[in-house]
N, C-alpha and C positions, 0 to 999 in steps of 0.2 A: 457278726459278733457285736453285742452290746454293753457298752457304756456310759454311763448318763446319759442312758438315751440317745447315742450316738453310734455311727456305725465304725468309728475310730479310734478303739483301744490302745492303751498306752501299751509299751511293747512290756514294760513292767506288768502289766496285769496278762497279756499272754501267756509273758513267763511263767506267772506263778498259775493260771490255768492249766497252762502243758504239765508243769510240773505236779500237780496235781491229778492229773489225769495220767501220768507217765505216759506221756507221748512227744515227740519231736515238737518244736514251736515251728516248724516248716509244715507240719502235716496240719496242723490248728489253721494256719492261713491257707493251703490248698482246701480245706474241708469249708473256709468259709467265704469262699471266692465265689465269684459267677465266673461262668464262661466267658465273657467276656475281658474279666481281667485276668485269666493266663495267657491268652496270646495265644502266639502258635504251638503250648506245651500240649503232647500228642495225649486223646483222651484217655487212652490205653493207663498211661499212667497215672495220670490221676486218679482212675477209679483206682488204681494197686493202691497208689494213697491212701485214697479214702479206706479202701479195706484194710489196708496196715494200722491206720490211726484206730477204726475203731473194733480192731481185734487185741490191740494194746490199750484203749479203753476198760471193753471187757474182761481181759484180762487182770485189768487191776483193778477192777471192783471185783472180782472173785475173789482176793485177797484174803 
């Protein structure tokens, strides 16, 4: 995720992202992690993440 060209968005501006996208601000930071920065969360989940985030995505751009 980008900010002034930065890879460190203020939590303010996720917010208003997620909220715009109707998605969790938890799902916004797993969808823009590397691997490296979840640790040992199992990948299993993350992918559900990733597919929760962006099936509430799409879903709200069908709106």
């Amino acid at each position: 995720m980008l900010e002034n060209n930065k890879r460190d968005p203020t939590l303010s501006m996720v917010t208003k992202i997620a909220d715009a996208l109707c998605v969790p601000v938890g799902a916004l930071f797993v969808m823009a992690s590397e691997d490296k920065d979840l640790g040992a969360i199992d990948s299993r989940l993350t992918r559900r993440l990733h597919q929760a985030a962006i099936a509430s995505i799409a879903s709200a751009s069908g709106r």
